[in-house]
OpenMM code with the backbone's topology and positions (N, CA, C; nanometers):
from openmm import Vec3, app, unit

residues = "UNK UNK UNK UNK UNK UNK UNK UNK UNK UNK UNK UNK UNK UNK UNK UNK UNK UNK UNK UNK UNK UNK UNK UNK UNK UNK UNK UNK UNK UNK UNK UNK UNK UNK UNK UNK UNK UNK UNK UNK UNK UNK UNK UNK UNK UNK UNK UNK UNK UNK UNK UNK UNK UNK UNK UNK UNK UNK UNK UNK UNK UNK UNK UNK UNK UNK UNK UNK UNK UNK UNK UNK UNK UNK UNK UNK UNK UNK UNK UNK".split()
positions = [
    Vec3(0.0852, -0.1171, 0.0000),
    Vec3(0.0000, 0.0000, 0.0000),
    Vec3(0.0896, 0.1231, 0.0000),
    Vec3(0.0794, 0.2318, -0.0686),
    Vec3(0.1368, 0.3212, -0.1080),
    Vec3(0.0439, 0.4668, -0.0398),
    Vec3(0.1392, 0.5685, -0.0024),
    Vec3(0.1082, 0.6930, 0.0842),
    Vec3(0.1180, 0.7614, -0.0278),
    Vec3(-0.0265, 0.8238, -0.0704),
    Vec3(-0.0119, 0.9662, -0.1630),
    Vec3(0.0379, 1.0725, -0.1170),
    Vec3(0.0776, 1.1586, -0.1298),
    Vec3(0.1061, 1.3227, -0.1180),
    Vec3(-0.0221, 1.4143, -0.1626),
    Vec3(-0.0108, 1.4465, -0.0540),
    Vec3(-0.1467, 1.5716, -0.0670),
    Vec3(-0.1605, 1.6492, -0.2202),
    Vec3(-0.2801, 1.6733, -0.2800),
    Vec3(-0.2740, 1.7081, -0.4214),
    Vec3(-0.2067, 1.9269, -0.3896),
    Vec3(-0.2235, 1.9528, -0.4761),
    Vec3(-0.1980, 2.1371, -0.5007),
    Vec3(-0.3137, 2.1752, -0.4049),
    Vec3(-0.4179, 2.1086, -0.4723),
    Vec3(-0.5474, 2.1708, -0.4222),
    Vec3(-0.5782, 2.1586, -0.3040),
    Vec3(-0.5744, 2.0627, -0.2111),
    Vec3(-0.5532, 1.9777, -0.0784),
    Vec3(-0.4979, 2.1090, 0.0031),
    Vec3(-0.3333, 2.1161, -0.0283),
    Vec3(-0.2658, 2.2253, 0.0258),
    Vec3(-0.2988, 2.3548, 0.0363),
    Vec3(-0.3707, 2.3968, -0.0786),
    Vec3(-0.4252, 2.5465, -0.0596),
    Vec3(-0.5303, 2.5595, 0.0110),
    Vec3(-0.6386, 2.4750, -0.0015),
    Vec3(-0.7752, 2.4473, 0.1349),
    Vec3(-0.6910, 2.4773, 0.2844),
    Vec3(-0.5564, 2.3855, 0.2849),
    Vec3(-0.5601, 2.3685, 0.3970),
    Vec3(-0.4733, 2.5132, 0.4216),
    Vec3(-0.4359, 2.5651, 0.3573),
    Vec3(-0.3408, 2.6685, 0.3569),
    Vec3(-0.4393, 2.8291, 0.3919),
    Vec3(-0.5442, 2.8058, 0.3026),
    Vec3(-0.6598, 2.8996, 0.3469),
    Vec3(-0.6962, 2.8920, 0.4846),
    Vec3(-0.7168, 2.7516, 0.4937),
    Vec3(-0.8632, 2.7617, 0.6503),
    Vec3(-0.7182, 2.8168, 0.7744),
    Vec3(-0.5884, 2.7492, 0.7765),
    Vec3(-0.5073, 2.7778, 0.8856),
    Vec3(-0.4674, 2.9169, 0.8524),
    Vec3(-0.4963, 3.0296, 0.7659),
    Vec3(-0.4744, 3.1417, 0.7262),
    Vec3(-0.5803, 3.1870, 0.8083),
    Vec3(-0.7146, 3.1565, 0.7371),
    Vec3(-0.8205, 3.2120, 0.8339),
    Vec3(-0.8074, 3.1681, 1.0009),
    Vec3(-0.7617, 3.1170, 1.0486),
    Vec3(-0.7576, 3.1219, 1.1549),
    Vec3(-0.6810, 3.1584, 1.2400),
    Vec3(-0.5969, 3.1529, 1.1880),
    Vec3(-0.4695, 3.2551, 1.2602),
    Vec3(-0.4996, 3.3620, 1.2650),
    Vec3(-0.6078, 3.4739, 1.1570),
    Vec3(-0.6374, 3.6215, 1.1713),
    Vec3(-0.7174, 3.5963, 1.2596),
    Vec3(-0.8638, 3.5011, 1.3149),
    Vec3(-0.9359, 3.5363, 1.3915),
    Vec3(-0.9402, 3.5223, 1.4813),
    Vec3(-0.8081, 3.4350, 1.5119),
    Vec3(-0.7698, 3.3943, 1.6868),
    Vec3(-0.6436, 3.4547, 1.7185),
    Vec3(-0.6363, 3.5497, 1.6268),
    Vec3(-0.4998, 3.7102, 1.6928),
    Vec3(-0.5506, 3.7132, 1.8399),
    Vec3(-0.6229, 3.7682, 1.8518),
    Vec3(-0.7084, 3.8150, 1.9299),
    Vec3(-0.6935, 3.7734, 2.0429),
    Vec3(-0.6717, 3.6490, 2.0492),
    Vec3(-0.7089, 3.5420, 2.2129),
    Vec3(-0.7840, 3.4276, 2.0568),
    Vec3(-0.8355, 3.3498, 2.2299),
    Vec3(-0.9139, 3.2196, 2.1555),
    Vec3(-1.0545, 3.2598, 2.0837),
    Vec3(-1.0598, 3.1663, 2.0014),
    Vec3(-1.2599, 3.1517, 1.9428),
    Vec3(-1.2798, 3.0216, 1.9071),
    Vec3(-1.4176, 3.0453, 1.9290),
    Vec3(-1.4830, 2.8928, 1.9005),
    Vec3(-1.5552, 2.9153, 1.7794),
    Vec3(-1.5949, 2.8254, 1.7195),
    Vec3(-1.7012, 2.7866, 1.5693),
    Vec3(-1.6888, 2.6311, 1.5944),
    Vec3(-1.8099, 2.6591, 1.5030),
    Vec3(-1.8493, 2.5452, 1.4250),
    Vec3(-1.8412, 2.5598, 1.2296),
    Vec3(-1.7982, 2.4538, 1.1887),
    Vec3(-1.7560, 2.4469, 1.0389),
    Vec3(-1.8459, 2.5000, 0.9829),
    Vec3(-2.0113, 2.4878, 1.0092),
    Vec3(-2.1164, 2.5285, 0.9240),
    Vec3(-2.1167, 2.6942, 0.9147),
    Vec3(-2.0640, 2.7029, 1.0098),
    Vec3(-2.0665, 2.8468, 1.0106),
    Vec3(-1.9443, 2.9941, 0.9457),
    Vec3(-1.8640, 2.8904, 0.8943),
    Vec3(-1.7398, 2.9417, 0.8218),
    Vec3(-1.7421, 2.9214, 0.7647),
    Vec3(-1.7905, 2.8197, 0.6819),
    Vec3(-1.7796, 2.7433, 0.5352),
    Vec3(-1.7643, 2.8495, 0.4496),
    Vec3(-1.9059, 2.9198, 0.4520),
    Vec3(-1.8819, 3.0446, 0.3174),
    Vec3(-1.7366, 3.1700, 0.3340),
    Vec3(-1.7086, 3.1852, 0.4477),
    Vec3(-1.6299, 3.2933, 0.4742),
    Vec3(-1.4776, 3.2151, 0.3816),
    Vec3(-1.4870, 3.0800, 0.3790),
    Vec3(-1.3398, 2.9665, 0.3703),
    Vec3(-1.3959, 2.9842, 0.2780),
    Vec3(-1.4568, 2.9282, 0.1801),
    Vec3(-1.4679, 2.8793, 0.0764),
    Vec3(-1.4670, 2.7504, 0.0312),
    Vec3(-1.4904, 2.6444, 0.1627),
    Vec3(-1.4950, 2.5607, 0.1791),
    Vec3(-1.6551, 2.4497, 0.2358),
    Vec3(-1.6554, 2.3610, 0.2037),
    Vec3(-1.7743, 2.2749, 0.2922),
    Vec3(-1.7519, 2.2156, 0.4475),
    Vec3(-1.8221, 2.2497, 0.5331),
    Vec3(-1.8310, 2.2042, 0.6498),
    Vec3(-1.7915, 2.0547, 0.6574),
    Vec3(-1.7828, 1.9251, 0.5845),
    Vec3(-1.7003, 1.8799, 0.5496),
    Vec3(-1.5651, 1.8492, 0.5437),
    Vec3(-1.5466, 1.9704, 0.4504),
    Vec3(-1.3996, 1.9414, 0.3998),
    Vec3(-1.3127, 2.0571, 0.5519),
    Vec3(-1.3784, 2.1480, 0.6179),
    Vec3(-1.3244, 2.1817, 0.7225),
    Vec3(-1.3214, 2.0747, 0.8416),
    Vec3(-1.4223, 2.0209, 0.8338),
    Vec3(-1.3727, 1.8909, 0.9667),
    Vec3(-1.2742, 1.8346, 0.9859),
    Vec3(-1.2284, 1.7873, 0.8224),
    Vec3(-1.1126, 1.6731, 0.7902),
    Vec3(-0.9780, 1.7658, 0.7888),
    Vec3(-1.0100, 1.8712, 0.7336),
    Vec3(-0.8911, 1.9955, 0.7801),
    Vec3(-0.8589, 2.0058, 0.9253),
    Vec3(-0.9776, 2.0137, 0.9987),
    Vec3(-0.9373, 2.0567, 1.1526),
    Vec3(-0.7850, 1.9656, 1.2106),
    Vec3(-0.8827, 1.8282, 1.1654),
    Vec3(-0.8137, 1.6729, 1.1809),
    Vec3(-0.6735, 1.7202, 1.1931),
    Vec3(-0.6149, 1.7476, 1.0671),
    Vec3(-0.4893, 1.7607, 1.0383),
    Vec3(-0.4404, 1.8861, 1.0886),
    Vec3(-0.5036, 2.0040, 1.0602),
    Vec3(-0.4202, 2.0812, 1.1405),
    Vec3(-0.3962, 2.1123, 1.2491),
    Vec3(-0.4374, 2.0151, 1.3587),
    Vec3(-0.4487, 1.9697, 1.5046),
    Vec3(-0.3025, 1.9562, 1.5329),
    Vec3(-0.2617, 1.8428, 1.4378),
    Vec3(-0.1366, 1.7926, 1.3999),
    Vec3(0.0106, 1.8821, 1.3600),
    Vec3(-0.0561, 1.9308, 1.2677),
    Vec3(0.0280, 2.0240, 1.1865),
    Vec3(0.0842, 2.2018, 1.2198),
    Vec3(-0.0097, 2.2042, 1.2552),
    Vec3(-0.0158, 2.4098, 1.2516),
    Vec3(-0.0085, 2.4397, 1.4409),
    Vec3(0.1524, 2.4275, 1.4037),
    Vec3(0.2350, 2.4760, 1.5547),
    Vec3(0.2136, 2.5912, 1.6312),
    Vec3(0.1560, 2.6884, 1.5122),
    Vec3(0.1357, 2.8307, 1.5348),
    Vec3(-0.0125, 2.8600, 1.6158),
    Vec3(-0.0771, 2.7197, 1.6360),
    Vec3(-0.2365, 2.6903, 1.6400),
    Vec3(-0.2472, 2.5755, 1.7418),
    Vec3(-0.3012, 2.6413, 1.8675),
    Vec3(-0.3320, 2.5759, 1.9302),
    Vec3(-0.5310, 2.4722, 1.9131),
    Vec3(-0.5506, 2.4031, 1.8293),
    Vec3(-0.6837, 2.3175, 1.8264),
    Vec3(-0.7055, 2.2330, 1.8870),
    Vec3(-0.8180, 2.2933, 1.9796),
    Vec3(-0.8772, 2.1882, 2.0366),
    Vec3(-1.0266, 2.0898, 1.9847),
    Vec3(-1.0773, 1.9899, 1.9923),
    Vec3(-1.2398, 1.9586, 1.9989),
    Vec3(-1.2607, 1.9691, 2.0939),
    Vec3(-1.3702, 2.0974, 2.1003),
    Vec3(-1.4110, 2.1315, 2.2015),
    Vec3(-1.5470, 2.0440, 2.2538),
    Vec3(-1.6041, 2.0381, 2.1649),
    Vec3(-1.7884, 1.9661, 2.1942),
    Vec3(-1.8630, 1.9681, 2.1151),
    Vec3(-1.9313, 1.8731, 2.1083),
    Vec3(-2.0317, 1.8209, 1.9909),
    Vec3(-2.2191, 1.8353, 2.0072),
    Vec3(-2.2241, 1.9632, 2.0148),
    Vec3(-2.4051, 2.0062, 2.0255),
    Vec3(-2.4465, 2.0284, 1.8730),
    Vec3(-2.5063, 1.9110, 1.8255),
    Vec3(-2.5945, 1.9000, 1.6802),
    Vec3(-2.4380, 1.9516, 1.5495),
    Vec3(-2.2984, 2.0129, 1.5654),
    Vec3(-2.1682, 1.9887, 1.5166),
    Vec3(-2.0914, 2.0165, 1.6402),
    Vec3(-1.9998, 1.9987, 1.5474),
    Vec3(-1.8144, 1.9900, 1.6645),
    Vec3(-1.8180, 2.1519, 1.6543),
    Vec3(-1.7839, 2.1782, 1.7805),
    Vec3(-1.7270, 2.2818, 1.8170),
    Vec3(-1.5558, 2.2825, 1.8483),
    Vec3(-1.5224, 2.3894, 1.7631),
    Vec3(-1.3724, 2.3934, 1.7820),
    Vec3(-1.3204, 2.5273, 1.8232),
    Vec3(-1.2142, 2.5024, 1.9614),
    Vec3(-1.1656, 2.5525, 1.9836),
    Vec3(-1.0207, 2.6041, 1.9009),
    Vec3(-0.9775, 2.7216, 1.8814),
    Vec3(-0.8940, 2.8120, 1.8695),
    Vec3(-0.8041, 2.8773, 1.9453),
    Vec3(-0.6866, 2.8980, 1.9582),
    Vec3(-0.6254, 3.0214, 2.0214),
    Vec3(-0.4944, 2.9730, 1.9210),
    Vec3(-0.3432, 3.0630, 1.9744),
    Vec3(-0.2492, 3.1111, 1.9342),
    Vec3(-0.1666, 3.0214, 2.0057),
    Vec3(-0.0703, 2.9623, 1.9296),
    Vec3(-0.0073, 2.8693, 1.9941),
    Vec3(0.1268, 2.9775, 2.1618),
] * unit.nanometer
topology = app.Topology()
chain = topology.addChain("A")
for resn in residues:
    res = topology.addResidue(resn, chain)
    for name in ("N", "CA", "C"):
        topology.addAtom(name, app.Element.getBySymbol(name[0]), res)
């Protein structure tokens, strides 16, 4: 079984949403839910979940938490 590499497109989603979030958690922390950013990202509530996933992992600069699950996931934010 063979490990793909993330496509161009993959990278720029993910390159957007950890962009957007770094401006809106300057601030201190915030919470959302995906449904509610989607349009601001340009993305589907969806494809931000599976983003969160990874940039949990990834984005040092970003502290993510799952915060709680009332009818979606709520995610926590702040500044690493």
């Amino acid at each position: 079984m063979s490990v793909t590499e993330p496509s161009q497109d993959d990278r720029s989603k993910e390159d957007r949403l950890r962009s957007y979030l770094r401006q809106k958690a300057e601030d201190g922390e915030m919470y959302f839910k995906s449904k509610f950013i989607a349009d601001e990202v340009g993305l589907s509530p969806k494809e931000i979940g599976a983003l969160m996933v990874k940039l949990r992992k990834s984005a040092g600069e970003l502290e993510i938490e799952k915060w709680s699950y009332t009818s979606a996931t709520t995610w926590r934010v702040e500044p690493a």
